[in-house]
PLY file of the C-alpha trace (Angstrom):
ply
format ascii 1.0
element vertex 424
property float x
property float y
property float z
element edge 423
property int vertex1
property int vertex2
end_header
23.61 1.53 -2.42
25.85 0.61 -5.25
27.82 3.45 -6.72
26.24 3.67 -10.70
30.23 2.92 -12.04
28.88 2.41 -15.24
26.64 5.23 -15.68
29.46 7.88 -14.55
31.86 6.01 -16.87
29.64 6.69 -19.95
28.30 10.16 -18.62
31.85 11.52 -18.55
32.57 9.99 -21.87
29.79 12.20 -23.33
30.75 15.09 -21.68
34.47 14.67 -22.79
33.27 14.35 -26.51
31.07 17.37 -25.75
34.07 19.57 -25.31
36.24 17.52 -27.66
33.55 18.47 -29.86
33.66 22.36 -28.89
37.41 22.69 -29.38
36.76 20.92 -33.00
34.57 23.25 -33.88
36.78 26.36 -32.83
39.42 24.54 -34.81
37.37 24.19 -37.76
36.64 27.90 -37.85
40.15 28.84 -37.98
40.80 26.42 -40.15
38.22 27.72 -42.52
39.98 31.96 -42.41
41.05 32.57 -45.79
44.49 34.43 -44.75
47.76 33.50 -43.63
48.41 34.00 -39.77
50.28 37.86 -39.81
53.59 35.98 -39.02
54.01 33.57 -42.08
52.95 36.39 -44.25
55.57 36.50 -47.20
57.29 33.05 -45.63
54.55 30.64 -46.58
53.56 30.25 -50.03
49.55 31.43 -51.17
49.60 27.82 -53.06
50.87 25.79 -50.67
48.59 27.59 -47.68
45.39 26.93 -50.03
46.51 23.22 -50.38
47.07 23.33 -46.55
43.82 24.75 -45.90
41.82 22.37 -48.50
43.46 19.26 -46.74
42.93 20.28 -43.39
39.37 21.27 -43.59
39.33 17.49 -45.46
40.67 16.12 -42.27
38.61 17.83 -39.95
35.16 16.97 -41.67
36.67 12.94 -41.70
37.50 13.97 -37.68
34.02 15.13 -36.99
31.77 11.82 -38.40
34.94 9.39 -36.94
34.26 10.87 -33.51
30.58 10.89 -33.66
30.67 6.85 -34.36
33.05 5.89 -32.44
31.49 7.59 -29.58
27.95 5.89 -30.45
30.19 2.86 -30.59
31.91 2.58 -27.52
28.61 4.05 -25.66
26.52 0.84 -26.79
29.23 -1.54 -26.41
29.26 -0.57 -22.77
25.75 0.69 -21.95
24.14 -2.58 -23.37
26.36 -4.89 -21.90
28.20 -6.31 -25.30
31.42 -6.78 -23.42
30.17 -9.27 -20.63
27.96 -10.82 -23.66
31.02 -11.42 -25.74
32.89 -12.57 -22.52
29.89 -15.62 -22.66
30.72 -16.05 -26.17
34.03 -16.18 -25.91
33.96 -18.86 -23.66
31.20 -20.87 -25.69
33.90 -20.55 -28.38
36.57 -22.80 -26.21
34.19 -25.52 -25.62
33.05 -25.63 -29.20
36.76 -26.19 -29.97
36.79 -28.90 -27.49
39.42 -26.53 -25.00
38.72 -25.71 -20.98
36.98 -22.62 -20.51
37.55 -22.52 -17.14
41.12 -21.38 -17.94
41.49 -17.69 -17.57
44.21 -17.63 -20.30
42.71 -19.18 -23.32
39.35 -17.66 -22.31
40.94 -14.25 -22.32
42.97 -15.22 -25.63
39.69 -16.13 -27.05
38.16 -12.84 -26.12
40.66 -10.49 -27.37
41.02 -12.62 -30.41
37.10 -11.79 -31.19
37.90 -8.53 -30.32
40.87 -7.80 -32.87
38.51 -8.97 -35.85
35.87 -6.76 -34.69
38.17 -3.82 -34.23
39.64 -4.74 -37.50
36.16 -4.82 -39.21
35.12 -1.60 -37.89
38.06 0.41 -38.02
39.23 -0.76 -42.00
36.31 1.75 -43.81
38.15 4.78 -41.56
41.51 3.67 -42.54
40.56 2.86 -46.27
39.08 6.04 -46.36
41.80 8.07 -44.88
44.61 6.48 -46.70
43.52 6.25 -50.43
40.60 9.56 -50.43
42.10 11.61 -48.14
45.62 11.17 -48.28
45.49 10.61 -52.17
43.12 13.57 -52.32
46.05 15.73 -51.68
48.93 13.84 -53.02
50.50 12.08 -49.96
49.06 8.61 -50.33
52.14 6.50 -51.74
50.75 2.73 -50.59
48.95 0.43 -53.43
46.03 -1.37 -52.06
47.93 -4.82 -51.85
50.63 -3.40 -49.70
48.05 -1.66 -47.30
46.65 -4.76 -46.38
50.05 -6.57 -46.59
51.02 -4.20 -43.32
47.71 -5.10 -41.69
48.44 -9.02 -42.44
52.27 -8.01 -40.73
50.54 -6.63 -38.16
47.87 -9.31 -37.12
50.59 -11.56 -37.28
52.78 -9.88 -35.19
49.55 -9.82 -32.29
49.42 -12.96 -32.40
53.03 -14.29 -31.78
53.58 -11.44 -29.51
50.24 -11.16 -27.79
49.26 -14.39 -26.06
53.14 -14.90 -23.88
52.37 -11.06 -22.82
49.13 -11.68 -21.47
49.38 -15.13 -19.71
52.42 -13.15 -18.50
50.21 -10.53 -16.88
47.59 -12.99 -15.89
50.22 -15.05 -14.22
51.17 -11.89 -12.21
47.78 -10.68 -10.93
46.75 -14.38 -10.10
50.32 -14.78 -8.03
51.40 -11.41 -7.55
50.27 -11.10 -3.48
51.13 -7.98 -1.52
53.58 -6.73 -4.22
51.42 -7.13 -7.41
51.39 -3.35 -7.89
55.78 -3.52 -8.39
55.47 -6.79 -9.91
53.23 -5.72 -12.85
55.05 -2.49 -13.18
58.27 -4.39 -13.23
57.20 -6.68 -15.88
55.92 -3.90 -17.83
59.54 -2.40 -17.42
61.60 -4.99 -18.96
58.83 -5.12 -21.59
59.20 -1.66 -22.42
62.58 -1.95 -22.87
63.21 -4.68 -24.94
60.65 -3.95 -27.36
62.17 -0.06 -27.78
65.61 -2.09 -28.44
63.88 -5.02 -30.53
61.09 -2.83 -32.43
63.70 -0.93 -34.77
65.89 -3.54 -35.50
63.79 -6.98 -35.96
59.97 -5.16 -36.22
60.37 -2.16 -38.34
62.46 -3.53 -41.01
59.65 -5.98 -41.75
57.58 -3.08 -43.43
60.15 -0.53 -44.79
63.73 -0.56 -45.80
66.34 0.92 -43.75
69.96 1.30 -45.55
73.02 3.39 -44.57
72.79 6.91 -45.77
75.17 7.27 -48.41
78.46 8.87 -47.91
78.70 13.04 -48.62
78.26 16.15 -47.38
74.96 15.44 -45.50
76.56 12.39 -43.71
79.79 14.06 -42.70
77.97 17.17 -41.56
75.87 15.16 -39.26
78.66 12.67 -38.21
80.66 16.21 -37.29
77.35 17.42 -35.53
77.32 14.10 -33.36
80.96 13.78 -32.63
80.80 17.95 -31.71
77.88 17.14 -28.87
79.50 13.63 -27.85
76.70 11.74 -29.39
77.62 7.96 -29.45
76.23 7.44 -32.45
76.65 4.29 -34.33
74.50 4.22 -37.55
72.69 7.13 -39.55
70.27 5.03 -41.65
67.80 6.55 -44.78
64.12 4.86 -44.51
61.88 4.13 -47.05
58.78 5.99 -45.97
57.94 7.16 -49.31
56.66 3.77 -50.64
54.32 4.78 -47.77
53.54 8.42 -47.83
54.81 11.69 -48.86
55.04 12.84 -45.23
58.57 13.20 -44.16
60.04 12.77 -40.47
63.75 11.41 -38.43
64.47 10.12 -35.13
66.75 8.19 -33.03
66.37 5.63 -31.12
68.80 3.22 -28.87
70.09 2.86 -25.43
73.65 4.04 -23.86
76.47 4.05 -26.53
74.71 2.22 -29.51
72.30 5.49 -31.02
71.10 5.43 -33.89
69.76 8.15 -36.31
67.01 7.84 -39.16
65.73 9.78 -41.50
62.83 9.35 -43.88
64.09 9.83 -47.67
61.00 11.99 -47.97
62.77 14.45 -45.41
65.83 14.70 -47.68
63.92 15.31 -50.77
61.77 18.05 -49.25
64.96 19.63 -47.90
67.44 20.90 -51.03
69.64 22.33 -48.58
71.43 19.78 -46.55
71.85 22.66 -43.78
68.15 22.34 -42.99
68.13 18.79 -42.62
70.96 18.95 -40.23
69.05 21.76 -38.48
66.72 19.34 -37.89
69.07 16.99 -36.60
70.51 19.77 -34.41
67.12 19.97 -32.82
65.93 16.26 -32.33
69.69 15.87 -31.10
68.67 19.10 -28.89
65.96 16.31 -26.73
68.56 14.52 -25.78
71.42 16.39 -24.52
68.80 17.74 -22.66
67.41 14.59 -21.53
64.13 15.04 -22.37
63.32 11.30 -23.62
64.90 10.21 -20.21
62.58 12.34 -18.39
59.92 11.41 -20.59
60.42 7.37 -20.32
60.91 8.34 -16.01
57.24 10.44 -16.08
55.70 7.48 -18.24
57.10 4.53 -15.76
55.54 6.89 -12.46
52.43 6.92 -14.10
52.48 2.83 -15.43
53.46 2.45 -11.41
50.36 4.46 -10.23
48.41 3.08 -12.80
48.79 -0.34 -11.31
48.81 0.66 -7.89
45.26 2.22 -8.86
43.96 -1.33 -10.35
45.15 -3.48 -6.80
42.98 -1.35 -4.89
39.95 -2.19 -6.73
40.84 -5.11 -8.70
38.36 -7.12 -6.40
35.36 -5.28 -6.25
32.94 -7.09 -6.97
30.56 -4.29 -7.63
32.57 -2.34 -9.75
32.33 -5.70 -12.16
28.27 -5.73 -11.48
28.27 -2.35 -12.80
29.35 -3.49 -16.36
27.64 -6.33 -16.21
29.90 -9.10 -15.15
29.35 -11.89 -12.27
33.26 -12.73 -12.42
36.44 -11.30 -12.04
38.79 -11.86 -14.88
42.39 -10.14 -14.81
41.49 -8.38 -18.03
38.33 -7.42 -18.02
39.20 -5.94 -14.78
42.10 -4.22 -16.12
40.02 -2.86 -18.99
37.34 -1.78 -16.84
39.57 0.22 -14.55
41.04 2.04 -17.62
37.44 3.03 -18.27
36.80 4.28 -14.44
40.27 6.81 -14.35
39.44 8.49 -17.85
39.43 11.64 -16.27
42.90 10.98 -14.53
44.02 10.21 -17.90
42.68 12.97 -19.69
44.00 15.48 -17.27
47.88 13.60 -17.52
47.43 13.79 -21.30
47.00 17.71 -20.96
49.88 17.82 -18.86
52.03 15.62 -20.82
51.00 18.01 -23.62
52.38 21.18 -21.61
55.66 19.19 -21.43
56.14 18.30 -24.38
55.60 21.66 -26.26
58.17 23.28 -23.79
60.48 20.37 -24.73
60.35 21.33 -28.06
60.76 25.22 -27.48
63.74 24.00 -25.84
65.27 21.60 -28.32
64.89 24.82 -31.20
66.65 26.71 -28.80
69.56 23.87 -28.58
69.76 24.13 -32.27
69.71 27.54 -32.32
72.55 27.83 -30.07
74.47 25.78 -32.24
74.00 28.49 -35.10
70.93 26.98 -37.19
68.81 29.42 -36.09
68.16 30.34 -39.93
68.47 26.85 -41.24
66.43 25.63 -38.52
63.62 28.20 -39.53
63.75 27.34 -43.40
63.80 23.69 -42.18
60.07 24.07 -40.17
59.18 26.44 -43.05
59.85 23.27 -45.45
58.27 20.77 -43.58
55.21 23.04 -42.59
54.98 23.43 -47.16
55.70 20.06 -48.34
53.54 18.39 -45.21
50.87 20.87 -45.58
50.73 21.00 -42.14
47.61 23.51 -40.29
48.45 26.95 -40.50
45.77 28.39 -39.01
45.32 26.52 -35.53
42.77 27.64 -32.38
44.26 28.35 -29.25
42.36 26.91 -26.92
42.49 23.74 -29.85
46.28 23.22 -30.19
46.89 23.90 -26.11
44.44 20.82 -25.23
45.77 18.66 -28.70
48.85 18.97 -29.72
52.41 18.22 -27.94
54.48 20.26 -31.02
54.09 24.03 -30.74
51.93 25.49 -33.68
55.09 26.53 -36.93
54.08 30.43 -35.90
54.93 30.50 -31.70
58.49 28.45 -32.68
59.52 31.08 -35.09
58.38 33.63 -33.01
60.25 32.03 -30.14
63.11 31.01 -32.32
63.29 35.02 -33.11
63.61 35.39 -29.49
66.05 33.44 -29.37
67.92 34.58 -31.95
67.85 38.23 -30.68
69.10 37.13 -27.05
71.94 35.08 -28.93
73.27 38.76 -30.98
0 1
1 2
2 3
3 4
4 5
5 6
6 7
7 8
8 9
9 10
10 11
11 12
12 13
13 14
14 15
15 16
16 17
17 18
18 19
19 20
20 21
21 22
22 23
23 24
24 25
25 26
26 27
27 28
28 29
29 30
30 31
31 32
32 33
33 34
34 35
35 36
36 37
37 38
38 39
39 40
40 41
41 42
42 43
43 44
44 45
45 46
46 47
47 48
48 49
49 50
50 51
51 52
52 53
53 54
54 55
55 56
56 57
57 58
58 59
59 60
60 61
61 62
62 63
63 64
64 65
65 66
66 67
67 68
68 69
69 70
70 71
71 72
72 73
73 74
74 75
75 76
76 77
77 78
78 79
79 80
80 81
81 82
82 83
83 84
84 85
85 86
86 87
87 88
88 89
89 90
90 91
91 92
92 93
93 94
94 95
95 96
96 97
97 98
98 99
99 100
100 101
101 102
102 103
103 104
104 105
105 106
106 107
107 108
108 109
109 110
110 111
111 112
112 113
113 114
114 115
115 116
116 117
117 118
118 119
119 120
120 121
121 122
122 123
123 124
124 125
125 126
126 127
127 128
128 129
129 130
130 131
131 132
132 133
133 134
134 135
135 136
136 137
137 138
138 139
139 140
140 141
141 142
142 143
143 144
144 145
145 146
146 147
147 148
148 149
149 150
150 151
151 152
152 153
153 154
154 155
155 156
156 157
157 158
158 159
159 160
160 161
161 162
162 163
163 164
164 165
165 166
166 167
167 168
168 169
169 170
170 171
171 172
172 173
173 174
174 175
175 176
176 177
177 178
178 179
179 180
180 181
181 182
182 183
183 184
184 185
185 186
186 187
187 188
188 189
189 190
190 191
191 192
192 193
193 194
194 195
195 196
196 197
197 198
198 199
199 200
200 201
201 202
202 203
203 204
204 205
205 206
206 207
207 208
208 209
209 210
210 211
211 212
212 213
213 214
214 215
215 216
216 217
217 218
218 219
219 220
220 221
221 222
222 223
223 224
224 225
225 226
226 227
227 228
228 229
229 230
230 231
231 232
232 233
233 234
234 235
235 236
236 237
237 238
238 239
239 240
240 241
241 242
242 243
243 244
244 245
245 246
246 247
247 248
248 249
249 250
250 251
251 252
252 253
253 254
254 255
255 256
256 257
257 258
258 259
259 260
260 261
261 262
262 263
263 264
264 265
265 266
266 267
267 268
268 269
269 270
270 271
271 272
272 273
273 274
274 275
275 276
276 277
277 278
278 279
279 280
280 281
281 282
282 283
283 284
284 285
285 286
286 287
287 288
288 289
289 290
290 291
291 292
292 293
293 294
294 295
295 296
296 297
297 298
298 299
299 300
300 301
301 302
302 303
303 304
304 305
305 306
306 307
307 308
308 309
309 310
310 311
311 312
312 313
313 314
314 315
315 316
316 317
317 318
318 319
319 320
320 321
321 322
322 323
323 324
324 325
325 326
326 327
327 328
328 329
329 330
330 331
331 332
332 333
333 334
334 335
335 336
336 337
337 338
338 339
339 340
340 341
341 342
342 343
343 344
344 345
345 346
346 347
347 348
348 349
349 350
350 351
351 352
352 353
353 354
354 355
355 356
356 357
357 358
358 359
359 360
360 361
361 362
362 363
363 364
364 365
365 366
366 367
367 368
368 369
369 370
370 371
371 372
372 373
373 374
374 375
375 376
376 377
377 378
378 379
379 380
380 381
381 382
382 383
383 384
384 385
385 386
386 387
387 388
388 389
389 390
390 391
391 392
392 393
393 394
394 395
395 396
396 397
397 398
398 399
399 400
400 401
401 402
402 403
403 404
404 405
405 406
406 407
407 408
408 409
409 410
410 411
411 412
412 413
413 414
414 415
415 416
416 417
417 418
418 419
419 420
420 421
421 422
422 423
């Protein structure tokens, strides 16, 4: 008897948007209580926690039909066999154009090209409506229609210089890989990793916003003396232009050994009038990594890509887990995909953990800053990005354990008041 891959694939789909769908609608409620949570009584505004409130019940009713579609979506696609149809088509497509479709490569190039305009076409009404209802509903929408499909023409582009040498890469491997294809794959995926983190922000990003030196003055000398205190090799503090964007402010870092570098969004530095709150906020992303949490991070995610791959050798050849969904051959990527489908649970349950992590990372990187003495600054830093971003203030427990890897604005106060008590 042939194990129904297929049907358990789908059957724990549903059941995952079933209680996806729960914790929504726990979220929702609490999103929907009229009153401040006790402990940003008196530190959140009334006006701004009514905006807040008014664009996250927006967001949530937008969450609720997105995940009912996509759900029906991705059911049909697999229940009625569209991905082994398109597979046919695909192919049809190459001889039509007068190429082999025998060749794995081009056949799967041909494939995933189909399926980039299709996810483009289906996806594009979500995104329209997000960015310029949504977002411009509540004042963070800052892109003009020309220059939101501009990014998506970037971005198309980009998949298709970039795409087709990683997947003939990948194809190569699986076809020649032997023995060792589970080390080979995660090796290649390796070097790939890292030379996109060091090519993204330098070559990729620029092409859709500007990055230029912050100026010099006090904020750039304050966070120059922060870096040079904590032995930071930092090399370039840039100012990004994610206002032409969106209102939504943010910074990070980014680079490898002794070339870090350190961006923040001009939005950030608008939002914060006190330049001791935007260094607080340095203090804590600068917090992840003396502690070395992104090099714990990047070590979890390449165990995982490892296992991941080790996972696809063993059943890369089944032949009936490629019945199952429809398919009489074996291609390297529709295997690949169709093994991604077959360990959603795994995933799910890493995600949850990866969650876990992450919110104690961040406990720990406010306690870094507060160390430093930004405990206050630090505070009225959240508090000002929590305002301006109108960021949830009312969030479900059981909701923002499963979702989200940053700790709700009310547990890091409370814990930075901990802290804060322990340091006196």
């Amino acid at each position: 008897m042939v194990f129904p891959y297929l049907e358990s694939v789908i059957g724990f789909m549903i059941l995952v948007y079933i209680f996806e769908t729960y914790l929504d609608i726990r979220q929702h409620a609490a999103l929907k209580l009229t009153t401040l949570p006790k402990p940003l009584e008196g530190v959140i505004s009334n006006e701004k926690f009514v905006k807040s409130r008014a664009y996250s019940l927006d967001k949530s009713h937008f969450h609720f039909v997105h995940e009912v579609i996509t759900v029906i979506m991705d059911t049909a696609i697999l229940y009625f066999g569209v991905l082994p149809f398109f597979w046919g088509k695909s192919g049809d497509f190459l001889v039509y154009l007068g190429l082999n479709a025998e060749n794995e490569i081009f056949h799967t190039l041909s494939f995933l090209g189909g399926i980039m305009i299709w996810s483009q076409i289906t996806d594009l009404p979500f995104s329209i409506y997000s960015t310029f209802v949504i977002e411009a509903r509540h004042g963070f929408n800052k892109l003009t229609k020309w220059l939101f499909f501009k990014d998506i023409i970037k971005g198309l582009i980009l998949t298709i210089i970039l795409g087709p040498p990683i997947v003939a890469a990948i194809i190569y491997i699986v076809q020649t890989g032997g023995p060792y294809l589970a080390i080979y794959l995660w090796g290649f995926m390796f070097v790939l990793s890292v030379v996109m983190m060091t090519v993204y922000p330098i070559l990729i990003a620029p092409l859709f916003n500007k990055f230029t030196p912050l100026p010099d003055g006090p904020l750039r000398h304050q966070i120059e003396e922060l870096a040079s205190s904590l032995k930071f090799p930092l090399k370039k503090l840039f100012v990004v232009d994610g206002s032409t964007r969106s209102s939504h402010s943010n910074a990070y870092m980014y680079g490898f050994f002794k070339n870090k570098r350190i961006v923040l969004y001009d939005t950030l530095i608008q939002q914060c009038k006190n330049e001791e709150e935007v260094v607080a906020v340095i203090a804590h992303e600068l917090g992840h990594w003396k502690l070395n949490h992104t090099l714990y991070s990047f070590f979890v995610v390449q165990v995982l890509t490892f296992l991941q791959f080790g996972g696809y050798t063993l059943v890369r050849n089944s032949k009936d887990l490629f019945l199952s969904f429809g398919f009489d051959t074996q291609p390297v990527l529709i295997g690949l995909i169709i093994f991604q489908h077959t360990v959603i649970p795994f995933q799910h349950v890493v995600s949850f953990g990866l969650n876990l992590v992450s919110r104690a990372f961040e406990f720990q990187a406010d306690a870094f800053a507060n160390n430093l003495g930004f405990s206050k600054s630090l505070r009225a830093g959240l508090v000002k990005l929590q305002e301006e971003n109108l960021s949830t203030m009312n969030t479900d427990p059981w909701y923002s354990t499963y979702h989200y890897s940053h700790p709700p604005l009310v547990e890091r106060l409370s814990a930075l008041d901990k802290a804060e008590k322990k340091t006196d």
